[in-house]
N, C-alpha and C positions, 0 to 999 in steps of 0.2 A: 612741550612734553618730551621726556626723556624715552631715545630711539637707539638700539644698536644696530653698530653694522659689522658684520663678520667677515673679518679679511680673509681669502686664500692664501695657501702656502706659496702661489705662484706671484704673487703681488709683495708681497709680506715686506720682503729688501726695500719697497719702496717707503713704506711708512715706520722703519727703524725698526721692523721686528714683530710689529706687535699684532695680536692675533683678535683686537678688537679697536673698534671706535665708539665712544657713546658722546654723545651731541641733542642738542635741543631742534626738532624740527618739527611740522606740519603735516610736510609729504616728502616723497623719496628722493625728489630736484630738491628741497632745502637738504635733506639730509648729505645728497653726493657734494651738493658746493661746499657744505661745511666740511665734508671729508676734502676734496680737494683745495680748498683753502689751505688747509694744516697741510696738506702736503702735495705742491703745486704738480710732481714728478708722474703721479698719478692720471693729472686731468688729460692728457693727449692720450693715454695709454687706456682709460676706458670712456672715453667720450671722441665722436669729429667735430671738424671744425664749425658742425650745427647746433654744438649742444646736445647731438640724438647717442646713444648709446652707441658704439661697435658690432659689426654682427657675429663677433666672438665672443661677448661679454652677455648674460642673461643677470637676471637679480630680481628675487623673489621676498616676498614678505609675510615670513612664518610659515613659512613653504610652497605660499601659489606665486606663479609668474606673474610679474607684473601686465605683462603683455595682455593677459585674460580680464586684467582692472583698470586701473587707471594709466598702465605704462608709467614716466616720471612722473605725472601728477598724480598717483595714487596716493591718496589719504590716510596718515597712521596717526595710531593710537600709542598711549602711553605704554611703553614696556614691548612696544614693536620690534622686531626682530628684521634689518635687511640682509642678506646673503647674495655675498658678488657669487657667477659662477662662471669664471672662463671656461672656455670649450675644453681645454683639455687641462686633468686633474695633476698637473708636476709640480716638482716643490719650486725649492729657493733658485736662484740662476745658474743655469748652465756653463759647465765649464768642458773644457777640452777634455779628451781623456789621453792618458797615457801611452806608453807603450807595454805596458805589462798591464794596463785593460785592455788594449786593443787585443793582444795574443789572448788573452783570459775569454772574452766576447767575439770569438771571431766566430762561432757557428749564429752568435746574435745579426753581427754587423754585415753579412751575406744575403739576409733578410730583407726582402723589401720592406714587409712591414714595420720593422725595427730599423736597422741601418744604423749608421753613425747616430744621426738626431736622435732616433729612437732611444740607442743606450745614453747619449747623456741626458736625455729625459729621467731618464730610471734612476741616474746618477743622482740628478738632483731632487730627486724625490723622497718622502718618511712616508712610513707606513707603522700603526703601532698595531702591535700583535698583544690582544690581552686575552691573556689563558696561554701560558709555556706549556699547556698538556698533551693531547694525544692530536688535536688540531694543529696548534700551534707550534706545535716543534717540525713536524714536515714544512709547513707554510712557510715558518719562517726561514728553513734550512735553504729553501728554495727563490727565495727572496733575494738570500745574501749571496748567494750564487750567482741570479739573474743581476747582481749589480743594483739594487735599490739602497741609496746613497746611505739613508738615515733609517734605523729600525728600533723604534721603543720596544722595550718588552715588558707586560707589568703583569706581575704574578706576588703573592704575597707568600706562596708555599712553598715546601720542602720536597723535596724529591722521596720517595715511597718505595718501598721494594712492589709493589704491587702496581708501580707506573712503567714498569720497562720492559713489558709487555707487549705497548704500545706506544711508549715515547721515548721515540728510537732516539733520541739527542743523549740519553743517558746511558750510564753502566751500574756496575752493583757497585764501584768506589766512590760514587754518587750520594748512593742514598743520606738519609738524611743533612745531606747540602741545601742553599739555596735555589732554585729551579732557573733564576732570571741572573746569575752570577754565573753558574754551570755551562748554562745559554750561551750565553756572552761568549764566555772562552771556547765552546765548540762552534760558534758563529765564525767568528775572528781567523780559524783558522780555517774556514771555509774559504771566509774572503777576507783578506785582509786589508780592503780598501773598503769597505764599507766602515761607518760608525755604529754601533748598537749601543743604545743607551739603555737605562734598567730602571724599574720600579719596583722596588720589593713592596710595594704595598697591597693592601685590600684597596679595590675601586669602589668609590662611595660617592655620597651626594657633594662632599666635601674639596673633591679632591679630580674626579670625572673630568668637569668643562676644563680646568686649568690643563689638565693633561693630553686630553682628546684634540683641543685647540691647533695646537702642534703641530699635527699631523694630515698630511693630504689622505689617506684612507687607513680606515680602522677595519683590521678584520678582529671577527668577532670570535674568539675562540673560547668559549664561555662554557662552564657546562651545568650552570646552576638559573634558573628564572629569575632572580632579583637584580643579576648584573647583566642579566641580558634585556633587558626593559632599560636598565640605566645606562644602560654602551648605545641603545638606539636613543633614549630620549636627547640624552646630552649628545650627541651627533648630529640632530634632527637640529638642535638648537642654535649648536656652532656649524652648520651649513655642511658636513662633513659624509661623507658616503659609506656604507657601515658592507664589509661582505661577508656575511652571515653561513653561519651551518650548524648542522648539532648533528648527534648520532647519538644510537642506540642499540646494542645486540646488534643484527647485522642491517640497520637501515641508514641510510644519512640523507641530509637533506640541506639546501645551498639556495641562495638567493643574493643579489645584490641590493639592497635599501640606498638609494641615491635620494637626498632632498630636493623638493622644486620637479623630479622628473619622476617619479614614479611612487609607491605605496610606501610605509614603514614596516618597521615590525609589529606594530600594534594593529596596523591595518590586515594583519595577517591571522593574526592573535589579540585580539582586545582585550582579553583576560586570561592571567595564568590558570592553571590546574587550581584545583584545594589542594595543599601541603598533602602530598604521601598518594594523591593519585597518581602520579607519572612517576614510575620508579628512575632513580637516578645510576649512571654505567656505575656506581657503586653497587647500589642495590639488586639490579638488573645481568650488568657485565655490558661490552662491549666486544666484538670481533678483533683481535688484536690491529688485523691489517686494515679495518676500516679508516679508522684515525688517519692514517695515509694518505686514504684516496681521496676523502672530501678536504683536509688540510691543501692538499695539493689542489683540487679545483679552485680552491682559496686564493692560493699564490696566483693561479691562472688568472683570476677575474681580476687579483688586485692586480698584478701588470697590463690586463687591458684595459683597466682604467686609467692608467700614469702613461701607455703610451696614445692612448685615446682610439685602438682598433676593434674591432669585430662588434658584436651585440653581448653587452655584459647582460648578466642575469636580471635585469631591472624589470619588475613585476611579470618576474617567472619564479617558480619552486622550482628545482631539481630535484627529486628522489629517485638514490638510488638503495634499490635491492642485491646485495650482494649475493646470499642465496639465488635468485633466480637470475644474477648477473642482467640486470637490467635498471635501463636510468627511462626513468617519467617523467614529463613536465606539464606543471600543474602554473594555469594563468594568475597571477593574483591584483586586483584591482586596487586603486587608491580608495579610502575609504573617506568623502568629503566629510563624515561627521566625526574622526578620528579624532580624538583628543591634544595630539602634540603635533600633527601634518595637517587637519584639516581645516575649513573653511574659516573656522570659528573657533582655532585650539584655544580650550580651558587650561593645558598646565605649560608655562611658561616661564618656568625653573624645575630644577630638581626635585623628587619626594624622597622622603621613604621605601625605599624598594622594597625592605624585608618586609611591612607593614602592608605595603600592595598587594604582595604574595602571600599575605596569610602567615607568614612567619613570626610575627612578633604576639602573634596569639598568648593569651593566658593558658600556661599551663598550671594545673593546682599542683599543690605540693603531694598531695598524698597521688597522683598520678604516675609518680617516676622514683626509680630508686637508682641509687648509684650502683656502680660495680664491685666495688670496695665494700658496702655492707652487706647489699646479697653474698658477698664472699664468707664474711663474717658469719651471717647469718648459716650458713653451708657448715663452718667451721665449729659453729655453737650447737649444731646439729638441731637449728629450729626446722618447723615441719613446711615446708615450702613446694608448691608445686612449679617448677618451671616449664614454660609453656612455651616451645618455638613456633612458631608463626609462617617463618617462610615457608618459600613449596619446598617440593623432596630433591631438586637436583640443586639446591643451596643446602637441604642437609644431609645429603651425601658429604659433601665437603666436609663439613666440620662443625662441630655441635657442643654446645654446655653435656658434658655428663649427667645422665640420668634426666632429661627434658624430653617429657611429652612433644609428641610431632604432632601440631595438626593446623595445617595451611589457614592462614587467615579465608580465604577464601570459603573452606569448609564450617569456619568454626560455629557460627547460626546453628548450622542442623548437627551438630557434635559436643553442645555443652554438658549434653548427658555423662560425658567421659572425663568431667572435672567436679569436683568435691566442691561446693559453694563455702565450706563451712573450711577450708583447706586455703590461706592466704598463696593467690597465685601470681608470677611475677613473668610477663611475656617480653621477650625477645625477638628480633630481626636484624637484619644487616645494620642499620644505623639509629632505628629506634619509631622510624614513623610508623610503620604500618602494625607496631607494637603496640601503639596509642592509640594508635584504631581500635585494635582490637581488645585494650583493656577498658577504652567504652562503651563499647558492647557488654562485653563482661559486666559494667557496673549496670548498666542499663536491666541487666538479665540477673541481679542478684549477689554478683562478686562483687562485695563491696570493699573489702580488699588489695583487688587486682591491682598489679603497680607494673609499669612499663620500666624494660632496663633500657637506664637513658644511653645514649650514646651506641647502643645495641651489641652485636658480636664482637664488632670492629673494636669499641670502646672495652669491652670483657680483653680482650685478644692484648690488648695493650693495657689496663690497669691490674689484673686479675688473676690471667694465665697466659702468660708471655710464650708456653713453649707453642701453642701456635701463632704466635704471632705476624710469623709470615706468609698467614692462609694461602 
């Protein structure tokens, strides 16, 4: 039966690179021979002279220790997942460091904790940052600073005049640039001995394991549910330790997900929201200086993971309240019947994320209208009620001309103040909670109602550019 094993970044040199092995075996003693046959460089380096593991060396299969089953004779199934996990998370081999690192790291190299070893630990260590947004540009600023050898960045977006608020790696002769080339070059002159490499792609089922592979710890700078299920799944898979956070208006929240030693992300969350319950820092806002603070706990966790000190966040929450300037810690357990960590994980590849989330939902066509015809339609002077949806301190900001205000929240007990016989067309920040509310409408008699897809944002840029810079 066909078994993988997942190499670490800290082994990796010895078997030419490669971030997997797949082999025919039984139990986890056939599977390590067959790994050390292929590459004899190996067998001293994670076995003694008994044949017994090292007591730096742990390896788990599909995230439980073996030590809790059968140890080497534990028993695997087809499509078995093994994960080496040395004690401590560095990359490729250490090398000396210079003299324009040592002067660069000298409040590091004073350090007991860190020291010499310490920083070329960092040295030789990747870390991929995915999300270049309000997480990921402090984390990573900080990263290439503390001397972390190798730093992926994968973002598939453009820089926004509405991100520099809070992702302080930019300027206004930014906008509409690449975010992970932009990166790059404001990394580089941070530190000019690290390497940053770039992904301008969207992360998908596709494309996730090859890239995540790579790298000794992924922080997870996400701000959407479908790639934050797909950064922990494919992490979970490739053996890989994921350091987690999200914010929102003024809250943030952090955790370390480590395979083999503590819960996932699904252990935390086994199911996303329904699409348009959880407003997104688009729809919502964000505190500008939050992004900061938890980015930067980020960088924290992921360097004490590569130099192997203190207690990382591993099945702990952190939340912090910036309003009330205070941080809470919340325990989170492993969950045995979790789907991709536990006892008996059911998914053992990649899925569908948008599909998971509720995103690939049918929408009807008579549900949504573009921005370009309701413009038209304005222009033709057809008889249209437009109906804004958000609450009042989003339409303060800025608002379609001539649109009816009334909060989704209210609109149940408020239908009275809409003409059924009057085609209504609702609006919001990006378009969900528009679709809410022109189901209700239909449910209640508009049968008409049409959501503006894409919402303000979408108007702001196809329709009426002069606010385009809300």
């Amino acid at each position: 039966m066909k078994v993988r094993i997942s190499i670490p970044g800290t082994i990796r040199q010895r078997v030419g690179g490669k971030g997997e092995f797949v082999t025919d075996a039984g139990t986890v003693k056939e599977a390590m021979s067959a790994l050390v046959s292929q590459y004899p460089d190996l067998r001293d380096y994670l076995f003694s002279g008994e044949e017994r593991l090292r007591n730096f060396i742990n390896m788990y299969v599909n995230g439980d220790d073996i030590r809790t089953m059968g140890g080497l004779d534990t028993k695997l199934k087809d499509g078995d997942t093994i994960i080496i996990v040395p004690s401590v998370a560095g990359g490729g081999p250490e090398s000396e460091l210079t003299l324009n690192e040592i002067m660069r790291y000298d409040r590091h190299l004073i350090m007991p904790e860190v020291g010499v070893n310490g920083q070329k630990k960092l040295k030789a260590a990747s870390v991929l940052v995915v999300g270049v947004g309000g997480l990921g540009t402090p984390a990573a600023t900080y990263l290439a600073a503390a001397g972390v050898g190798r730093i992926g960045l994968v973002d598939f977006d453009r820089i926004e005049f509405s991100n520099l608020h809070r992702q302080v790696l930019y300027s206004e002769e930014d906008v509409g640039k690449s975010k992970v080339e932009v990166a790059r070059t404001r990394l580089m002159a941070v530190n000019p001995n690290v390497v940053i490499e770039t992904y301008p792609v969207r992360l998908d089922s596709s494309n996730a394991l090859d890239i995540i592979r790579n790298y000794d710890v992924i922080l997870d700078g996400t701000d959407n549910f479908p790639t934050r299920y797909l950064v922990n799944d494919a992490s979970v898979l490739v053996g890989k330790p994921v350091v987690h956070s999200s914010i929102y208006r003024f809250e943030g929240q952090a955790s370390v997900f480590m395979p083999g030693r503590g819960p996932c992300y699904r252990c935390l969350y086994p199911e996303p929201p329904p699409p348009g319950l959880v407003p997104s820092c688009a729809e919502g806002g964000v505190f500008g200086v939050l992004p900061s603070v938890m980015g930067s706990i980020q960088a924290v966790e992921s360097l004490k993971l590569i130099l192997g000190v203190g207690e990382p966040l591993i099945g702990r929450l952190l939340i912090f309240d910036a309003l009330e300037m205070q941080f809470r810690e919340l325990k989170v357990k492993k969950d045995p019947s979790c789907p991709i960590c536990g006892s008996n994980p059911s998914i053992k590849a990649l899925i569908d994320y948008e599909e998971f989330c509720g995103l690939n939902r049918n929408i009807n066509s008579d549900e949504e209208i573009e921005s370009d015809l309701l413009q038209s339609w304005l222009k033709e002077g057809k008889r249209v009620e437009i109906l804004d949806v958000r609450e009042p301190y989003e339409n303060q900001i800025w608002q379609i001309p001539g649109a009816k205000h009334i909060p989704l929240s209210q609109l149940r007990n408020r239908l009275n103040e809409l003409d059924p016989n009057v085609p209504v067309v609702a609006y919001c920040q990006v378009g969900s909670r528009s679709l809410a509310a022109v189901r209700l409408l239909k449910e209640k008699g508009f049968g008409t109602a049409k959501s503006l897809r894409g919402g303000i944002d979408a108007w702001a840029v196809k329709a009426d550019q002069s606010v385009r810079g809300h």
